[in-house]
C-alpha positions, 0 to 999 in steps of 0.5 A: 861692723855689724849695722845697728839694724840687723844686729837688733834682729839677731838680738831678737833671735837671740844672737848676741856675740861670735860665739852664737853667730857661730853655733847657730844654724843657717835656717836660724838666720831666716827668722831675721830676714837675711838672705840665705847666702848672706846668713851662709857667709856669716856663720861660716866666717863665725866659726872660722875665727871662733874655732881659731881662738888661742886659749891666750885669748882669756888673758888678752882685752882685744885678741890678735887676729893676723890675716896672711896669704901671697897677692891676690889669694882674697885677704882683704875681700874677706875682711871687708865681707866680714866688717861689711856683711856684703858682698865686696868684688873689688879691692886694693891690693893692702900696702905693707900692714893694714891694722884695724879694731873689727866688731863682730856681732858683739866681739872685738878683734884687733885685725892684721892684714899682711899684704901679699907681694914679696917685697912685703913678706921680706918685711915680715921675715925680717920683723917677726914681732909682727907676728907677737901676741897673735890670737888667731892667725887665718891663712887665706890660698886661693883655690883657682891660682895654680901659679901661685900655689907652690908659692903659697905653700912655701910662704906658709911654710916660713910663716908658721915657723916664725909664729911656732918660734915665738910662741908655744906651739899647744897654744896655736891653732890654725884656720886656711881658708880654701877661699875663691870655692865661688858657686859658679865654678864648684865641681867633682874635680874642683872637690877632688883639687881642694883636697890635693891641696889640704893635703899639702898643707897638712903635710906641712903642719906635721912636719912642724909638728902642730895641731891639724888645721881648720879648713873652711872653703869660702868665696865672697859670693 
């Protein structure tokens, strides 16, 4: 988590737990002496898994976040850039399940990172209890991958009706993130893709018949 140094100068300024990370502004962040970039990253990562809380979480000690996405969309990366608060370039591709307890600026998350090949996900189709008691359930599609994208789309597909079906659909909330928008490669055009892109997702909600996701554009830089 969070080093005991740095979350002493979030104290002091009066950060305490998700929840004021999240509301916070990034100019805030200054007073502590963090980079822009790094304070950008935080409260973005913040309000992402706040905003993605179910209101089951009251009744859970530690809540459920699972992380899923095909190979390669940057999972793990932004796992590691939240547990770690820096920048990470290079991961493994996660073996099957990986599961952690993540601390995160004073709150606990029993973290679920689903490895993205296909002989996985056949797992996971096959072993829906995977998906029992999940809190906050993020789902990551990387923006620069056309290839991978149809198949992507379709993997969400199976998945929000797995979770739809095990649990009540007023209380699931779900966050995408539009990850790998790095600074170097940000454009009109690329804007005008995402967008394709939220579109396709969101056709897919309504047509389960959920509550319009949160979309967060995100890089590890």
């Amino acid at each position: 988590g969070i080093g005991r140094k740095v979350a002493n100068k979030l104290k002091k300024i009066g950060i305490l737990t998700l929840a004021d990370l999240a509301l916070c502004q990034v100019e805030t962040l200054a007073a502590a002496r963090l980079s822009p970039r790094l304070a950008e990253k935080w409260v973005l990562a913040g309000k992402a898994i706040l905003a993605s809380l179910t209101k089951k979480e009251a009744n859970n000690k530690i809540p459920k976040l699972v992380l899923a996405g095909v190979e390669n969309a940057g999972k793990t990366s932004v796992l590691y850039s939240i547990r770690e608060m820096r920048t990470v370039d290079n991961t493994r591709p996660t073996v099957g399940m990986a599961a952690e307890v993540l601390s995160f600026a004073g709150y606990s998350l029993s973290t679920w990172d689903l490895g993205g090949q296909k002989a996985y996900r056949v797992q996971y189709f096959q072993n829906p209890e995977y998906f029992l008691r999940t809190s906050v359930f993020i789902y990551v599609v990387d923006i620069q991958d056309d290839e991978r994208l149809a198949d992507s789309l379709d993997y969400f597909t199976r998945l929000i009706q797995i979770i739809k079906y095990l649990q009540a659909a007023e209380d699931l909330k779900i966050t995408i993130l539009l990850h790998k928008y790095d600074p170097n490669i940000r454009s009109h055009a690329l804007d005008q893709k995402i967008w394709h892109i939220q579109e396709d997702f969101r056709e897919i909600i309504q047509k389960a018949q959920l509550e319009e996701p949160l979309f967060f554009r995100t890089s590890i830089y």
